[in-house]
N, C-alpha and C positions, 0 to 999 in steps of 0.2 A: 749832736743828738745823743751818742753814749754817754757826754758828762752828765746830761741830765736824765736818761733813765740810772745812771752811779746814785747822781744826789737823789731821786727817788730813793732806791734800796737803802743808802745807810743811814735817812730820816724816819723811814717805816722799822728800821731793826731795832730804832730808838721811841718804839712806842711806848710808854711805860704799859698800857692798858691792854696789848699785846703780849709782854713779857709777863707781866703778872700770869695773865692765864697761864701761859705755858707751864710757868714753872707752878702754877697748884697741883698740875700731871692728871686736870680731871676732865678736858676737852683736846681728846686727841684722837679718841673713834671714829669714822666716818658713819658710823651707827647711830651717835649720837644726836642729839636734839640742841647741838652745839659744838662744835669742830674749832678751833684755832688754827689756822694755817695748815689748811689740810692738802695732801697731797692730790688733787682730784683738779678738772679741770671742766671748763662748760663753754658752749658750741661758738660765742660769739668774741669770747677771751680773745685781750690782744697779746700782742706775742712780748710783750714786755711786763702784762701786768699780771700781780701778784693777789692772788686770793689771800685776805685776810681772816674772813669768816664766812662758815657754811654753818646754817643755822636751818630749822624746821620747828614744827611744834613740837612741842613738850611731851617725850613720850605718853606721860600720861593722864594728855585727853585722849589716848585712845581705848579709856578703860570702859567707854561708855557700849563702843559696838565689841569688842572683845570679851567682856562680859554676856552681851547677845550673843557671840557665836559658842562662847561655852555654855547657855543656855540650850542655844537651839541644836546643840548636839547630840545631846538625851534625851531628843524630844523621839526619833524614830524607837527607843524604847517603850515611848509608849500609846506606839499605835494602833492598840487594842482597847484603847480607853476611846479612842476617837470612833464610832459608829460606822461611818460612810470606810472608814478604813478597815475596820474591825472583819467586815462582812466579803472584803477579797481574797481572790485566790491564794497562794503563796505565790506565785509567780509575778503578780502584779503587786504584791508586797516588797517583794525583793526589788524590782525596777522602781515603784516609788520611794524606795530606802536608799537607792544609787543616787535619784536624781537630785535626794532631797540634801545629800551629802556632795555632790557635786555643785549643788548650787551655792552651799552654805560656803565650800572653799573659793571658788568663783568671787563670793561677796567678801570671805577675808581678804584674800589675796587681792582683791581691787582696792581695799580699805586702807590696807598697807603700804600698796604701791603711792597712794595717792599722799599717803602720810612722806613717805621716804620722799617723794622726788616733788615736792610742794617745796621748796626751799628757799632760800634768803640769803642772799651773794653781798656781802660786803668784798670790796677790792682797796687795794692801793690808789684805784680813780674813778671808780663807782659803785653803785647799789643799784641789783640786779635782786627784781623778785619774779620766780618763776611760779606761776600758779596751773596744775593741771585741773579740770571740768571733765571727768570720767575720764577714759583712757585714750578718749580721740581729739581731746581739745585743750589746746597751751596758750596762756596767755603769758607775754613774759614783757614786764614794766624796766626798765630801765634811766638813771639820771648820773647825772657828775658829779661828783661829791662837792665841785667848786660852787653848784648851782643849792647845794641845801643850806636853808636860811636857818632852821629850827630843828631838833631831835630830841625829842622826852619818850617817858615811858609811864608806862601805870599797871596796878597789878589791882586786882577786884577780886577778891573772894577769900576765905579760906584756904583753899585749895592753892589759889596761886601763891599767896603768902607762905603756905606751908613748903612748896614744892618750888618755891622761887622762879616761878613764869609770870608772861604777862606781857603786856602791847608796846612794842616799841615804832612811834609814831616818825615820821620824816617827813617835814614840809620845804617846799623846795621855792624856788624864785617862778618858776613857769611850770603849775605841778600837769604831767601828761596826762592825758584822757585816752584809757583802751576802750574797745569792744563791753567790755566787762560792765555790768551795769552791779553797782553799789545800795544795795540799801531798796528801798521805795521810794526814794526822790529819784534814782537813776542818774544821780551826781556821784563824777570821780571825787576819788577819796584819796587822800596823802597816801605815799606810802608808807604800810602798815604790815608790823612783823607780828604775827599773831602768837599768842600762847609761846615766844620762843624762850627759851631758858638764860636765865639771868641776867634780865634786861639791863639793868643797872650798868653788867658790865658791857654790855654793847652798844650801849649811850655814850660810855667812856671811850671807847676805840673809836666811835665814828666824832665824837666832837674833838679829838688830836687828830685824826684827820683831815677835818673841817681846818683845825689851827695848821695842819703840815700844808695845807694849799693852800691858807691865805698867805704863809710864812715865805712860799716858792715866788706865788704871783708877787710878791713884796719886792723878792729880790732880785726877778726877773726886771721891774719897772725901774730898779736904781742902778742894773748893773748897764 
């Protein structure tokens, strides 16, 4: 069992699509919207394998509600334009100024959580996607790397092309069906890395490791 988690490690160190990243020096934050072999770990991790990639969306699709919350920041400035506001005490000015700035951080702070911990687990021996549903609900996909048949990518817009995101898709031999209803058919859907940052290169990493496990199973069947 150690020789073959060994031959594991020194195939993975031999990724090229791995070491490329590392050495561009530009996915190494845990912050980011694309991490390389990050130092982090998650609940179901076995005790041998190695996180290749931590991935989420693209910082910025969050410009949509983050632009709302610096809107709706200014807004208690000017609640003397509003009528039904206009005409209350100062006291009840003040507590709907609290509530309306307590609510507003409530809705960033859940926006962002949801962004940060939405993530995308490439390993050494599977693809792990954790999706959270507000702050009380996780659903979390998981498959074997030896089990995906197909992995492409596509980028649509402007924006993606500009900012280099876009959908890295994953079809597998027997693809899972969660809880999670998909779409208006209510049919599971491959797994799907949404909006993650520079799909291209995470096509690359996961189709050498498509090749590093058909290359093992190869030589496990001759030896």
């Amino acid at each position: 069992m150690p020789e073959l988690f060994d031959a594991h490690k020194r195939m993975h160190e031999e990724l090229a699509g791995v070491k490329r990243l590392i050495d561009s020096g530009r996915f190494r934050s845990l912050w980011g919207s694309l991490v390389v072999e990050p130092k982090a770990q998650f609940e179901s991790q076995n005790e041998n394998e190695k996180v290749v990639i931590l991935g989420r969306r693209h910082f910025i699709t969050n410009i949509s509600w983050i632009a709302l919350v610096c809107f709706a920041f200014f807004v208690p400035f000017f609640w003397n334009e509003f009528p039904l506001v206009a005409d209350v005490t100062d006291n009840v000015h003040f507590s709907l100024t609290v509530l309306w700035y307590l609510a507003l951080a409530f809705f960033a702070v859940q926006k962002f959580l949801l962004w940060f911990y939405n993530v995308y687990i490439v390993t050494d021996e599977r693809i792990v996607d954790v999706d959270f549903f507000g702050l009380l609900y996780k659903n979390v996909n998981v498959t074997e790397i030896r089990k995906i048949e197909d992995v492409n990518y596509s980028q649509r817009g402007v924006w993606a092309s500009f900012f280099n995101y876009g959908n890295v898709v994953i079809e597998t031999a027997s693809e899972q069906r969660s809880d999670e209803v998909f779409g208006k058919t209510g049919e599971a859907s491959p797994f799907t890395f949404e909006a993650i940052s520079s799909p291209d290169e995470v096509v690359k990493v996961i189709s050498e490791l498509m090749e590093q496990e058909e290359k093992e199973e190869y030589e496990g069947r001759t030896k």
